[in-house]
C-alpha positions as CSV (number, residue, x, y, z in Angstrom):
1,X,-17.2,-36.0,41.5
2,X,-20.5,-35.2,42.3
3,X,-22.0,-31.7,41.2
4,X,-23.2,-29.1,44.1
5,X,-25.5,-26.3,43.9
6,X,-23.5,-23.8,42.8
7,X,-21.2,-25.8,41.1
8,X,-19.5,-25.0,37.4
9,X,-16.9,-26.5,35.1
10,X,-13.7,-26.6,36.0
11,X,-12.3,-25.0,33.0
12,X,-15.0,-21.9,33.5
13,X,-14.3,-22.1,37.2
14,X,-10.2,-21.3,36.2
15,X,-11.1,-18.6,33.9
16,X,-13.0,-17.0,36.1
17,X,-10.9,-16.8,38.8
18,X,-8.0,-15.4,36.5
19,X,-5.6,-18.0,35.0
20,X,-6.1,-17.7,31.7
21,X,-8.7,-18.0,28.6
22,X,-10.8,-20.6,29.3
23,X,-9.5,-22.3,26.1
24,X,-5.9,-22.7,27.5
25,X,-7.8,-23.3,31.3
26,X,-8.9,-26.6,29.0
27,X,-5.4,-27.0,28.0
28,X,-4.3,-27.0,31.6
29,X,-6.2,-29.3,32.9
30,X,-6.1,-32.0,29.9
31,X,-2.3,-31.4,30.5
32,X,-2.3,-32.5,34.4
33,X,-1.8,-29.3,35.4
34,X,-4.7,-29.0,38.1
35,X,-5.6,-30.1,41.2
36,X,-9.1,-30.4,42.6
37,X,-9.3,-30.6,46.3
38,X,-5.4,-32.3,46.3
39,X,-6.1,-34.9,43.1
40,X,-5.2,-33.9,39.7
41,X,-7.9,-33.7,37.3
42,X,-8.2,-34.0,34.2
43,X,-11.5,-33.6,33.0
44,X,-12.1,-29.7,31.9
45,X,-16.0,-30.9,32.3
46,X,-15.4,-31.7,36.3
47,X,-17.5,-29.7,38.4
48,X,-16.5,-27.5,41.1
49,X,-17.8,-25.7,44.3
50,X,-16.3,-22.4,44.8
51,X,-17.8,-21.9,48.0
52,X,-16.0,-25.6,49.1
53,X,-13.6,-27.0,46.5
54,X,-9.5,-25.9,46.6
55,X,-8.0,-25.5,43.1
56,X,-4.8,-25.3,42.5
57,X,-2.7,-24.9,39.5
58,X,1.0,-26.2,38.7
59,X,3.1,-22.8,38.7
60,X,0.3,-20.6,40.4
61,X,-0.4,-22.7,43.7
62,X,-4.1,-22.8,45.2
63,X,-6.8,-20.3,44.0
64,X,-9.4,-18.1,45.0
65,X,-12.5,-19.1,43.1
66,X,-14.8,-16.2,42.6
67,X,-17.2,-15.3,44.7
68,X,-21.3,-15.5,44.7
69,X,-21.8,-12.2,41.6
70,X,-18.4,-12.7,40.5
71,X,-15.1,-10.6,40.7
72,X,-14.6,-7.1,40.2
73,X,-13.5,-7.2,36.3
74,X,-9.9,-5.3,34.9
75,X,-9.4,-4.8,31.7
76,X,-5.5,-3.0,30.2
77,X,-3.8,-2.8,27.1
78,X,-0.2,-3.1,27.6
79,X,2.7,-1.8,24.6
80,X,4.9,-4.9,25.1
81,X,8.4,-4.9,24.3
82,X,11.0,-6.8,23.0
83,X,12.4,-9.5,25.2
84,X,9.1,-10.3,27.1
85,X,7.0,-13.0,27.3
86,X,3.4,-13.6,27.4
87,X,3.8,-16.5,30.5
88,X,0.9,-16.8,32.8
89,X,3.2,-19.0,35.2
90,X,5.2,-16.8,37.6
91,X,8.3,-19.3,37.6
92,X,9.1,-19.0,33.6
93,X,11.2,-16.2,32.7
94,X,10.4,-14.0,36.7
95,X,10.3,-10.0,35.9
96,X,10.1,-10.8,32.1
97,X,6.5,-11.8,31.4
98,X,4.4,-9.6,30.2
99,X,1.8,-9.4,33.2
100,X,4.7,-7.9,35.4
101,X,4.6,-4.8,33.9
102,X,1.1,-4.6,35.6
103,X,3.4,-4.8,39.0
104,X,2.6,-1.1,39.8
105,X,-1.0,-1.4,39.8
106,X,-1.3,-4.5,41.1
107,X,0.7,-3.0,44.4
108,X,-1.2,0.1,44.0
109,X,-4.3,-2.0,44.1
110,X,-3.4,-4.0,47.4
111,X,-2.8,-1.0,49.3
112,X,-6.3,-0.2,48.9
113,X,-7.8,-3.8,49.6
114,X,-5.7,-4.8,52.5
115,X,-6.0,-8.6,53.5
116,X,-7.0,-9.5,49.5
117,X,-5.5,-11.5,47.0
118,X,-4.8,-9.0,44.2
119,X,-6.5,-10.1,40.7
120,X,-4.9,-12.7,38.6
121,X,-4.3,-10.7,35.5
122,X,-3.3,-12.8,32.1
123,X,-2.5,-11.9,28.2
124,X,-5.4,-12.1,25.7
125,X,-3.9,-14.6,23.3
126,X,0.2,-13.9,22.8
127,X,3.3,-11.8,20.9
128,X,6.1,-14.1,20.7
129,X,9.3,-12.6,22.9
130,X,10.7,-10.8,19.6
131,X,7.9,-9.1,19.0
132,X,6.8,-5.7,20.9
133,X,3.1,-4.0,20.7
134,X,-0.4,-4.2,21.5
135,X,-1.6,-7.1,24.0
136,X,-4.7,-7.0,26.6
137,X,-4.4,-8.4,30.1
138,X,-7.5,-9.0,31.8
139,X,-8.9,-11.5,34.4
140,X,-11.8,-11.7,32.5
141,X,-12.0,-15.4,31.0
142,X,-14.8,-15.3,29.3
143,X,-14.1,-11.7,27.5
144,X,-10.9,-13.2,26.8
145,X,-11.6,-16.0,25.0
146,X,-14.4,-14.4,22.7
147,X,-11.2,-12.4,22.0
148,X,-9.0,-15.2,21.0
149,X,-11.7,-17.4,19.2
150,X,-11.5,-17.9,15.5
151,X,-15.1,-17.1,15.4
152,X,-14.6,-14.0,15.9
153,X,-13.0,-13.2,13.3
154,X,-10.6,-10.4,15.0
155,X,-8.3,-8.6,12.3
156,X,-4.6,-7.9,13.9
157,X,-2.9,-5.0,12.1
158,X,1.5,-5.0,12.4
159,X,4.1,-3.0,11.3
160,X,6.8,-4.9,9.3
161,X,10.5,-3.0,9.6
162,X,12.7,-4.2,6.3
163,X,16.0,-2.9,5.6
164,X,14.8,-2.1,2.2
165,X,11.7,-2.4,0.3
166,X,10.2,-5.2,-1.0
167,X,10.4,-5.4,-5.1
168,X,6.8,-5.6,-6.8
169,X,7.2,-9.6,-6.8
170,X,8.2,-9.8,-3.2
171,X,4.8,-8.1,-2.5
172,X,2.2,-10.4,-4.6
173,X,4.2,-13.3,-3.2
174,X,3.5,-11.7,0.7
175,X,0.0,-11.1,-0.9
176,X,-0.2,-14.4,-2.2
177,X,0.2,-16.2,1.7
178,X,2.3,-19.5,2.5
179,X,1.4,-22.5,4.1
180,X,1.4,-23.2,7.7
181,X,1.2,-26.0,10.1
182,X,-0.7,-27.6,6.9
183,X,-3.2,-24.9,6.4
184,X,-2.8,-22.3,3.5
185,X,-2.8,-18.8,5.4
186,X,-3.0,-15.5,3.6
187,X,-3.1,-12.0,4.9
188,X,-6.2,-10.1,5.0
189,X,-4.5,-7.1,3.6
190,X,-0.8,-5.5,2.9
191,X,0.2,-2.0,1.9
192,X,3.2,-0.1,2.5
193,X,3.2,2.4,5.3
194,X,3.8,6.2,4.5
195,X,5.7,8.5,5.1
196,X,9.1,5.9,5.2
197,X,10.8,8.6,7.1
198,X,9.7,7.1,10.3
199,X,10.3,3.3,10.3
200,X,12.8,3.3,12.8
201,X,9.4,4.0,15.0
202,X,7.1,1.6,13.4
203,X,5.9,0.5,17.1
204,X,4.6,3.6,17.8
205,X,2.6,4.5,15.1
206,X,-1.1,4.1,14.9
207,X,-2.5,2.3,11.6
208,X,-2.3,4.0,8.8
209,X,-5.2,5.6,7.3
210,X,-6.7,3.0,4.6
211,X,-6.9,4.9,0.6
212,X,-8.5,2.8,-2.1
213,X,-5.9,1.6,-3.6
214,X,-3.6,1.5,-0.7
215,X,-3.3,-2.7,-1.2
216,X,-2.5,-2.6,-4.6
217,X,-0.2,0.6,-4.8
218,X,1.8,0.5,-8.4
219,X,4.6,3.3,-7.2
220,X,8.1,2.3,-7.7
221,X,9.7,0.6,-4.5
222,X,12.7,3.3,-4.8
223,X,10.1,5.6,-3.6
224,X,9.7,4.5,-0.2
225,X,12.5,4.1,1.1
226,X,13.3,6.4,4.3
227,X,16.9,8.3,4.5
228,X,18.1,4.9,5.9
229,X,17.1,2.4,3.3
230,X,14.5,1.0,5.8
231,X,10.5,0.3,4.9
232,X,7.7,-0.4,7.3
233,X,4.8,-2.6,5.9
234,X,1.2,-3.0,7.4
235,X,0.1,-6.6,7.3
236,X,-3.2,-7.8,8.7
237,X,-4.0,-10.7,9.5
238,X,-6.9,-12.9,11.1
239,X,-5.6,-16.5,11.4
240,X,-3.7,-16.3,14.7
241,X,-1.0,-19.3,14.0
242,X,2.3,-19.3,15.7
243,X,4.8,-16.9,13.9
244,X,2.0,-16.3,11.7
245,X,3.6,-12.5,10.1
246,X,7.0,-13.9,10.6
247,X,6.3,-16.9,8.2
248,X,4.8,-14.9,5.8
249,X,7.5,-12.5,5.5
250,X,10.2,-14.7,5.1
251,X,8.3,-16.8,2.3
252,X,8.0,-13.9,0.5
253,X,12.1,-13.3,0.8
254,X,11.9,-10.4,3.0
255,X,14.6,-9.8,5.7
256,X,12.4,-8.2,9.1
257,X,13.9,-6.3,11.5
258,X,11.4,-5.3,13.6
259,X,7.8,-6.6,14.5
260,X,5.0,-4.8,16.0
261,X,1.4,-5.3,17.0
262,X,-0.7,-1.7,16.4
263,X,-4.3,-3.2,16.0
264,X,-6.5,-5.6,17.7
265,X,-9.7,-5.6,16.0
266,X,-11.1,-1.9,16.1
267,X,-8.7,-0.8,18.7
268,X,-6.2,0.9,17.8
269,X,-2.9,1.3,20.3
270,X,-2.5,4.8,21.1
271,X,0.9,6.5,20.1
272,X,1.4,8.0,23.3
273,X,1.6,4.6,24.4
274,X,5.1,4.1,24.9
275,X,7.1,0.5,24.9
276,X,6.7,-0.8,28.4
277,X,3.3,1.5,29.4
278,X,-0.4,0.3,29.8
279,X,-3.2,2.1,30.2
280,X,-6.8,0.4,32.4
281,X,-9.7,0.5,29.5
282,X,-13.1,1.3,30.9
283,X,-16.0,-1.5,30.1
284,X,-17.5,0.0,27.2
285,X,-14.4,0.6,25.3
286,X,-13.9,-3.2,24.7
287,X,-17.0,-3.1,22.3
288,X,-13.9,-1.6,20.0
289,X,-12.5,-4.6,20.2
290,X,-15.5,-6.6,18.0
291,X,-15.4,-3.6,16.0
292,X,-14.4,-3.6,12.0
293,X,-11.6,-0.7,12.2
294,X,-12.5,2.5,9.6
């Protein structure tokens, strides 16, 4: 193909226009998944015209490339829950992924720009369907993939709900890390949450405030148990691998009830931020984001 004036990669050109980071836009199109002008491509590097090339994706249909300065940016945070899934194509699992929540003020939205295709919001990186919490949805690409990129080095903060709480060697081991997909992973940092009393609504609470010696508490695991047996633990971690918490918590031989994401870097999710809800973050709060939380 040859390149236009104008003319950008193909993988930017999706990003831009909304379908997901750019990394997994590179994804899609190694995988087949894209059609330039009616062929399928699949060279992320191709260049594209938005003022004269159709795009289309499998699962999406065709897009609207951004225009000449770009399209008007949305930024949310969103408290996923349970049973959800963060799907950027509209056939898997209709009314379940995570992006319809947004339904409301995407309708809101096209009431006030009649004639428009509303913006194509996806999820910042993903929370497996069992897990409920913090996730952004944007149609930012680029933002979203400075997000997601190991270079950035993002910490993620969750609350762990056990049934009881872990013994002193059950905690060096979750300490210690396991090994996953071949590479040794170890969290950043765990500590028990206090009070206990409330781990029955681990989701909702904001991250606990950090002591220090909160990581490397010596009290007696009797001691935090709430009136039903049940612990939450805070577990931070940076890798970003598939089942990442999940993994670690079972090789340390812990039982988990409940997952939740609280923290994404800086930014913490509100408490009044109730399973299912999302609030629209302004521009200059997503500096929080690259921010090393206090």
């Amino acid at each position: 193909m040859v390149a236009m004036a104008g003319a950008e990669w193909l993988a930017k050109a999706l990003a831009a226009a909304g379908v997901a980071s750019r990394r997994s836009c590179i994804e899609l199109v190694k995988q087949g998944k894209v059609r330039v002008n009616g062929a399928v491509v699949t060279d992320p590097a191709t260049r594209v015209d938005a003022a004269a090339d159709v795009l289309e994706v499998a699962g999406m249909g065709q897009l609207q490339l951004a225009a000449p300065g770009g399209p008007e940016l949305h930024y949310f945070a969103l408290n996923k829950p349970p049973g959800y899934i963060c799907s950027n194509v509209s056939h898997n699992a209709p009314g379940k992924r995570a992006a319809d929540l947004l339904q409301p003020w995407l309708d809101s939205w096209q009431r006030q720009h009649k004639g428009q295709l509303p913006p194509r919001l996806f999820t910042v990186g993903r929370l497996d369907v069992a897990t409920s919490g913090l996730i952004f949805l944007t149609n930012d690409g680029d933002w979203a993939n400075k997000v997601i990129h190991p270079s950035a080095n993002i910490l993620k903060e969750y609350r762990v709900t056990l049934p009881q709480p872990p013994t002193q060697q059950q905690l060096q081991l979750l300490k210690a890390g396991t090994t996953i997909e071949g590479v040794r992973v170890v969290p950043k940092r765990v500590r028990l949450v206090q009070p206990p009393s409330v781990a029955a609504g681990a989701a909702q609470q904001a991250p606990a405030q950090r002591s220090s010696n909160s990581s490397n508490s010596s009290s007696s695991s009797s001691s935090t148990a709430g009136p039903d047996g049940r612990c939450v633990l805070s577990i931070e971690v940076s890798e970003g691998k598939k089942h990442e918490v999940r993994l670690l918590v079972a090789a340390a031989g812990l039982q988990l009830l409940a997952l939740s994401r609280v923290r994404v870097g800086g930014w913490v999710m509100p408490r009044s931020l109730r399973l299912g809800a999302y609030m629209k973050l302004q521009p200059q709060e997503l500096a929080k984001v690259f921010q090393q939380y206090k």
